[in-house]
C-alpha positions, 0 to 999 in steps of 0.5 A: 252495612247499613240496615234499610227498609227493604231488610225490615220488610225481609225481616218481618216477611211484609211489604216494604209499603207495610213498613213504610205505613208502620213508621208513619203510624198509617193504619195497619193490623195490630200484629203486623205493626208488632212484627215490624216494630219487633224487626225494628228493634232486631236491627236497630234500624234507623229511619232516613228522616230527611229521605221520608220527608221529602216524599211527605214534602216536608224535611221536619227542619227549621231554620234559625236565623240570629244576626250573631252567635256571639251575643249571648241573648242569641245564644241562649235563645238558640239553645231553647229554640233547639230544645223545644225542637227537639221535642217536637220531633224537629231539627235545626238549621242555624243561620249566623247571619252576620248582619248579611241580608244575602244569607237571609234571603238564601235562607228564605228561599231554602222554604220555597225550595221545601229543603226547610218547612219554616224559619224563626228569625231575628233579622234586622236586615232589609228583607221586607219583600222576601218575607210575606204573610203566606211563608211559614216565618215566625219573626223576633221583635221585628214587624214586616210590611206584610201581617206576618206572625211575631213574638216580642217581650214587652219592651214598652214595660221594660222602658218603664221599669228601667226609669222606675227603678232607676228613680227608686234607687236615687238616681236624678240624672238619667240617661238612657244609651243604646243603638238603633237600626233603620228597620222597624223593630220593637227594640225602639220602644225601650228608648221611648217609654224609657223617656216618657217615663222620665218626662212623666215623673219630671226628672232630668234625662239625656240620650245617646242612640247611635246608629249601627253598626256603632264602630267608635262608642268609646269616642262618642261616649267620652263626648257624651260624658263630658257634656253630662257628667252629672249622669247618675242612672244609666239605661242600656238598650242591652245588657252588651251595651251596659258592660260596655259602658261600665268597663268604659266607666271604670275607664274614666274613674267613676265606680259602678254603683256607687257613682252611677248605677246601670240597668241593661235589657235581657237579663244575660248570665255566663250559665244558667245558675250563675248570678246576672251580669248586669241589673237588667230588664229579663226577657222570658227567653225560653218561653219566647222560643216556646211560643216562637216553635209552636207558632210555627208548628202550628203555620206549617199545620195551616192553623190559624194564630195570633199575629202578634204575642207580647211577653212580659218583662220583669226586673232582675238585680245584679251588682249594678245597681243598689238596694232600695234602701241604701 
């Protein structure tokens, strides 16, 4: 049978009132709160979280939304953004939107309804007027219409980064190769710093930006490659995308660095101690879910916060590029 409040109370010879005030640390006398807390213990009860939640209006859960589980950056981010939950005495409720605005928009609503306290998202779906600066929503690397809080790496310094060390490992041809959605995002300003530090350090460069979902790349590779097959740095929007144009590149016979050398953008790994799958431009990914929890925390609190947090971005060598020196 299971144990409830009422057999503490019973237990403990107090009020089911003292030991609701007991589980949320309300002020009550020293030996009480011991001999509730001893009763507890006695019979390993197990507080109902949701049940007490919605007397408090507040179901101590977040919602995720991620537009695919199978993208390891969403992955990983998921993973911190459950951990740092956690810590905080929060659950998770996972979204795998599927690029499907009518699950986020089910999902919103589920705030409105007070059956979660705030979401986190990364969603470039047309959702702009269901999200408002009044929800508690902390969102990933997009901007809405409205002043609503966001955390991003920085991927204007990620653009730049890419091109330098492309440029300092020899590479005269570059390109950079990647898709874009319609919505506003800061994902964008990878291709554009990328191209204005080509242009600023005078070196050839070509651009392949295809609109999603991008159903034929193998096709629009191979005619972008035909037109430039002098390219000999490649910058990929993701580090998905630049395995998909080095298994594409084998394809066609050229070798991965020798012939053309690829820097992707996450820094993905298949674990946490395993080497980088691609060079990549890294997003500090748990820290991104850090400041994206205790954001939100700190809007269901009614604090005030920043509107915008950019993070910054470093260079990490994988097999896809050469040393320096060589």
């Amino acid at each position: 049978m299971k144990i409830t409040i009422k057999d503490v109370a019973k237990q403990a010879g107090v009020g089911i009132g003292t030991v609701s005030r007991v589980l949320n640390n309300g002020s009550v006398k020293k030996e009480t709160r011991e001999r509730v807390e001893q009763a507890i213990r006695l019979l390993n009860y197990k507080p109902n979280t949701y049940a007490r939640g919605l007397k408090s209006n507040h179901t101590n859960t977040v919602a995720l939304i991620i537009p695919t589980i199978w993208h390891p950056f969403f992955s990983e981010f998921t993973y911190y953004i459950e951990t740092f939950l956690e810590k905080n005495g929060l659950k998770l409720l996972l979204c795998n939107a599927n690029h499907n605005s009518e699950k986020e928009r089910e999902y919103i609503q589920m705030v409105k309804q007070n059956k979660v306290d705030g979401i986190i998202g990364i969603t470039y779906s047309h959702i702009d007027q269901y999200v408002s600066s009044s929800l508690p929503f902390v969102s990933i690397d997009r901007h809405f219409s409205e002043d609503v809080v966001y955390v991003t790496a920085d991927n204007e310094a990620g653009g730049i980064l890419a091109a330098q060390e492309l440029i300092k490992r020899g590479c005269q041809s570059l390109c950079f190769i990647g898709g874009h959605q319609t919505a506003i995002n800061e994902t964008k300003k990878r291709r554009q710093a990328f191209e204005s530090e080509c242009h600023n350090q005078n070196r050839d460069y070509y651009v392949l930006d295809m609109p999603e979902p991008i159903l034929d790349l193998d096709h629009q590779l191979t005619s972008f490659f035909k037109k430039h097959p002098d390219i000999d740095g490649i910058f990929a929007i993701n580090d998905t995308m630049a395995l998909d144009v080095i298994r594409f590149l084998n394809k066609i016979g050229k070798s991965v660095p020798k012939d053309v050398q690829v820097i992707g953008f996450d820094g993905q790994k298949h674990s946490e101690h395993s080497p980088y799958l691609v060079s990549s431009i890294a997003q500090p990914i748990e820290t991104m879910a850090k400041v994206a929890v205790e954001l939100l925390i700190d809007i269901i609190g009614k604090k005030d916060v920043a509107q915008r947090t950019i993070l910054p971005v470093t260079f990490v060598a994988g097999k896809t590029t050469l040393n320096k020196e060589e």
